[in-house]
N, C-alpha and C positions, 0 to 999 in steps of 0.2 A: 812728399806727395801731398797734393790739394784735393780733398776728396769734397763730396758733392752730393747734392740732386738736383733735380732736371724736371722741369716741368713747363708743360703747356696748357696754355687758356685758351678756352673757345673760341676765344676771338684770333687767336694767331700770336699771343706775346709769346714768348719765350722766357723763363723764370731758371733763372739756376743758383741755388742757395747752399753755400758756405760756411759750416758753423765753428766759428772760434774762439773758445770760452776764457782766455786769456785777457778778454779785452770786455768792456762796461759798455764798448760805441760797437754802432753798425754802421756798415757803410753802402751806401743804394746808388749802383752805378747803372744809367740807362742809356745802351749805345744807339743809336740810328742807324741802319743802315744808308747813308746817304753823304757822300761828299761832293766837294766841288767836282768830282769825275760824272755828277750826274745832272751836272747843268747844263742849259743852251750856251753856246757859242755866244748869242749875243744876250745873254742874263747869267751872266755872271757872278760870283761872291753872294747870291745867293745864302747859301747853306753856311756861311757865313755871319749871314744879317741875322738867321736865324738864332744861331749862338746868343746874340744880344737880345732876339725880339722874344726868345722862352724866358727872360726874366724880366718883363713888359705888364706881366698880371697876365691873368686867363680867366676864364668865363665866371666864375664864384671870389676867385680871392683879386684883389687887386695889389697886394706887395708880395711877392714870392719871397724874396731876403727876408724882410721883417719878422715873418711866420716864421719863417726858418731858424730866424738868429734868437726870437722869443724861446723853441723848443733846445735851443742849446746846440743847433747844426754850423754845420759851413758847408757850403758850396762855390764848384765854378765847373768849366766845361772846353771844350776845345772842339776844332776842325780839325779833320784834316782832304786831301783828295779822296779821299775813301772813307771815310767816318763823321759821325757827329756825335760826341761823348759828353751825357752830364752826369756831376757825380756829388756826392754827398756824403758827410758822417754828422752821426746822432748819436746820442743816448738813449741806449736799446729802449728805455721805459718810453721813449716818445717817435716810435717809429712809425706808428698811425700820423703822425704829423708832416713828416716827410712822406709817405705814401699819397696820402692826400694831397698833397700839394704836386706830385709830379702826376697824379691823376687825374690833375682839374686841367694841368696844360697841357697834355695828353689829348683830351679830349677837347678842349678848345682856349685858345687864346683871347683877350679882349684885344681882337683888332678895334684898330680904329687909325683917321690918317694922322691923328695927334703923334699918336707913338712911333707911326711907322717913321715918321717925320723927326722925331727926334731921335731915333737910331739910326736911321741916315746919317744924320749932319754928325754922331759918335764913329761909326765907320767910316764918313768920307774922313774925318782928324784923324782917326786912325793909320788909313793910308796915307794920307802926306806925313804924319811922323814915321811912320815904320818904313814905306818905302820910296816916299821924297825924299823927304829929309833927314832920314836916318843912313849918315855913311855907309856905304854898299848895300842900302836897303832895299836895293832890286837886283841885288846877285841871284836870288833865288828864280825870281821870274824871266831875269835872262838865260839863263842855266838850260830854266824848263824847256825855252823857246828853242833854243837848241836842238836838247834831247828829242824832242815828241815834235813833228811836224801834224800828226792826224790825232792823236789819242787826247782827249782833253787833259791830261796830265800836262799839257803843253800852257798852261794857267796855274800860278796860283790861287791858295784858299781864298786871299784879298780879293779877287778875280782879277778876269783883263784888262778890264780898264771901269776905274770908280764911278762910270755916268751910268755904266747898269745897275748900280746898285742908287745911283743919286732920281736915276729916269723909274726906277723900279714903281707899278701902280698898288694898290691894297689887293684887287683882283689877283694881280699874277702871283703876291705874297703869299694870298691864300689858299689859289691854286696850288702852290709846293709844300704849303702845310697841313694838307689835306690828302698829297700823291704819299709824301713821306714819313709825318711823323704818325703814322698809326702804328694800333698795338701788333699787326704782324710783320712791322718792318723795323721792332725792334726786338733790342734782349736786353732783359732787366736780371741785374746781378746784386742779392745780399750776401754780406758776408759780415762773419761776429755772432756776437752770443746771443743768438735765435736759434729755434730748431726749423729742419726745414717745414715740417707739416705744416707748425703754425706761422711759416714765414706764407709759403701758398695760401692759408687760410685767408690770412690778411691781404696779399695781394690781389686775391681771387676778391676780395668783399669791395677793394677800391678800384680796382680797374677790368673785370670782366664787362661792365655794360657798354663800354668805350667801342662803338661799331669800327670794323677791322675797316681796311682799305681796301681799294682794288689791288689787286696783286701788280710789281711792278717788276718789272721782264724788260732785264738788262741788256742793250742791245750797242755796246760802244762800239765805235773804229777801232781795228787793232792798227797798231803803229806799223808800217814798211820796214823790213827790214837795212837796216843803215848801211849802205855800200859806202862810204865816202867819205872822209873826211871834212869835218865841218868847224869853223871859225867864224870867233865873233873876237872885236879889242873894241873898249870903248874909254873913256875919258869922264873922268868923275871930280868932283870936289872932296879927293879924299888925303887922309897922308901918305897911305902908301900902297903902291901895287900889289897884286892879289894877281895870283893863276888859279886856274882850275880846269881840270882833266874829267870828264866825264865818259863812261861807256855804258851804253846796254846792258841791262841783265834779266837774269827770268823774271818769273810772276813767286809770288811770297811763299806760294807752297809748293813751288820746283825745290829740288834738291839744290839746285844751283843757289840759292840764296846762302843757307850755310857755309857752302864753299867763298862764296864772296863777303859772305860776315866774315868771314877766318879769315879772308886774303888783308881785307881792311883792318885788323886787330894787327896782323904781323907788319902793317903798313905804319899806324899812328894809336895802337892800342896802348897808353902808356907812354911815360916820360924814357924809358929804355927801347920802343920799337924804334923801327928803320928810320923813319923820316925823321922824327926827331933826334936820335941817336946820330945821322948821317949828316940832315941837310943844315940843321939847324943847333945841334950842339957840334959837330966836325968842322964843317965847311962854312957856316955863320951867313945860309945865304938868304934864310928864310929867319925871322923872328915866330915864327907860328906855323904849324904845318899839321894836316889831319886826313881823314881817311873816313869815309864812310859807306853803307849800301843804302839807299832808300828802302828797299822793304816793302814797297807798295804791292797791294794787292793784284795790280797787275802789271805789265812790264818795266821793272825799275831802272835804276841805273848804279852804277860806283863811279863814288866821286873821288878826286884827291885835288886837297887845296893844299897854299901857300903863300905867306903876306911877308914878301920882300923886306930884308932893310936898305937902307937909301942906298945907292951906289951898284945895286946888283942890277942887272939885266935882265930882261925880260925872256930871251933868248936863253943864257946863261942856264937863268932857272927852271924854264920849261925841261933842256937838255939833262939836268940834275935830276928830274923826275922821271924821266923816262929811262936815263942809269938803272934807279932803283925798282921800276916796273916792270925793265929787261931781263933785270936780275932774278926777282921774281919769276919771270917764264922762262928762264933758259937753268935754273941752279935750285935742287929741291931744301925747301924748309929745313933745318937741321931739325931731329926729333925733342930735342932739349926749349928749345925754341917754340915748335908746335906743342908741345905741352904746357910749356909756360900761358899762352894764351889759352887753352882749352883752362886749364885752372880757372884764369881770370874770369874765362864766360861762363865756367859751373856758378864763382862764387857769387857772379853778377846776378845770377838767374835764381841764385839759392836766396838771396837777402831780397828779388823781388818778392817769394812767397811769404816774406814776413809779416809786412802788415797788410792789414783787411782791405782798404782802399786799393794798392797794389795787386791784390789777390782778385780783385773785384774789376778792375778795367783788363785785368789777362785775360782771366777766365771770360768774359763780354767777347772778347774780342777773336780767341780762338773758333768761342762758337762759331764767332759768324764765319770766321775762315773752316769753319766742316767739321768741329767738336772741340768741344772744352777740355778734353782729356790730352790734346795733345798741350796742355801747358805742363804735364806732367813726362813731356816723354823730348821737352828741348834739348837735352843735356847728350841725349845717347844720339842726338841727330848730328849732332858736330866732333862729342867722342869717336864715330867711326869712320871720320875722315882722316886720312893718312895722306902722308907727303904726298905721293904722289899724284893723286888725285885733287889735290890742292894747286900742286902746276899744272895739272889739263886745265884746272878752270883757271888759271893764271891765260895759259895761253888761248882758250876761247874767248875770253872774256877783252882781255887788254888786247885789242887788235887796232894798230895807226887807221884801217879804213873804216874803225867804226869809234873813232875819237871825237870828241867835241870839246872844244879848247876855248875857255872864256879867257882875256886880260885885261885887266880890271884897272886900270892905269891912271893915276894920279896927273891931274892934269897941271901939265909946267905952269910955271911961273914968269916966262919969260912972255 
């Protein structure tokens, strides 16, 4: 158990503090509420640029690293469709230093077009290594395009296309810096050998005067529901074919998400689960094969891949997955089996409450999905699923008219 307090600032932050006297560092996680899911259509990667332009300098300091790496910290940060996470560990004796520093870009950045200009031309290199030019580096944003015809989940983080982020002006930057990184649209998470009193003391002295935002009232496209089978094949400069199987699935806090976490674990949890065990150590048709649920805060998907070895078919191996998916919806879990994996996800979940950084991007992130307490109650949400119930979500879930089928194809040589 990750036990806690909870606190609010005037201005809207959220503060939920962790103390864990085992360790000399603290660690200062602050999430955004804000991903690529809350960009325009045509401004894109957005939320994104931002990742790069919060370690730019802000209004008082001009090197954010520097201070940081002088006080004995590290930091870095992430996207995702749903989030903006930055995070940090320090030497509890110098956590006025990290506070400071994430309450000076809180409350304003040093725009200017120097900077914004030179995190451009870092994102636009970005995207031509990671999904130019990096083999199958746009599996992911063809996938999406599939999946989501309406819901901006239909874009990745990188966004749609690099000229929104290359055409992006200072105005419109600041405008999403101003809608989203305020103190009520986030949640600030310490954890470590701080108490919590004097963790609020301290937060309350650096960031109470930070004016909140206007309130932002989420208003997305939900996705249509998917009647139909849908296909994409395209032709890469890669070495070898890749399939992948996507379906629908609920929103992160349906009960449906656990059932499709477990269906995925009995899928490619492990060098002993199905795919691996079947396709690719038995039958030798795949070199690599895996399983996953997106987890997104609102309508995900499960995925299942596969990266061919040479000589197999494209046909062949789609047909091999769908054996194993059949299998799944017509013949229940053996109970030896569903236990095997409920272990692997306790012990998964047990070694994440271990360290403070870990404990600190949970605890952030449950809040925002509706309290922080439910990182304490993951364990009994997947222990009380039984076999059975494991094949209903097998067979609502895995359904051919609601398939989205990428092949990823190595383009000949001839």
């Amino acid at each position: 158990m990750v036990d806690y307090k909870r606190y609010t600032l005037e201005n809207g932050l959220r503060l939920i503090v962790h103390r864990d006297t085992t360790t000399p560092m603290v660690a200062v996680n602050i999430l955004y509420d804000v991903g690529a899911r809350d960009e325009h259509p045509e401004k894109t990667g957005f939320a994104h640029l931002f990742e790069h332009l919060m370690f730019e300098g802000s209004l008082n300091i001009p090197e954010f690293d520097n201070a940081l790496q002088m006080a004995g910290g590290e930091n870095n940060a992430f996207t995702t469709n749903d989030i903006t996470n930055y995070y940090l560990t320090i030497p509890r004796q110098n956590i006025e230093t990290a506070l400071w520093l994430e309450s000076d870009r809180m409350l304003e950045l040093a725009f200017s077009e120097e900077k914004l200009n030179i995190q451009k031309d870092v994102v636009s290199e970005e995207y031509r290594q990671s999904y130019l030019n990096q083999p199958y580096g746009d599996v992911w944003a063809l996938l999406r395009s599939l999946v989501y015809r309406v819901h901006p989940y239909q874009w990745p983080t990188i966004g749609k296309s690099i000229d929104h982020v290359k055409n992006a002006t200072l105005d419109q930057v600041k405008d999403f810096f101003y809608r989203f990184y305020r103190p009520n649209n986030a949640i600030m998470v310490l954890t470590g050998d701080i108490e919590p009193a004097m963790a609020y003391d301290l937060v309350n002295k650096w960031f109470s005067d930070i004016p909140r935002g206007n309130e932002y009232n989420r208003n997305l496209p939900a996705e249509p529901l998917q009647k139909t089978e849908r296909r994409l094949s395209v032709e890469r400069n890669v070495p070898f074919d890749e399939i992948y199987l996507a379906f629908p699935t609920g929103k992160r806090l349906d009960q449906s998400f656990y059932t499709a976490d477990l269906l995925t674990d009995i899928l490619a949890g492990g060098s002993s689960a199905r795919l691996m065990e079947n396709l690719v150590k038995k039958k030798k048709i795949f070199s690599e094969a895996n399983s996953w649920v997106t987890g997104s805060i609102d309508n995900g998907f499960l995925a299942v891949m596969g990266k061919l070895h040479k000589g197999q078919s494209i046909k062949d191996a789609e047909n091999a997955i769908w054996e194993e998916l059949h299998d799944l919806k017509n013949n229940m879990v053996s109970e030896r089996e569903l236990q095997k994996v409920k272990n692997k996800l306790e012990a998964s979940n047990t070694f994440a409450e271990v360290g403070i950084l870990s404990k600190a991007m949970n605890l952030a992130y449950y809040e925002l999905l509706g309290d922080a307490e439910m990182l304490n109650h993951q364990n009994e949400k997947y222990f009380a699923i039984d076999a059975g119930e494991l094949q209903k979500a097998a067979n609502e879930i895995i359904n051919p008219d609601k398939a989205n089928i990428l092949h990823y194809l190595a383009k000949s040589s001839n």
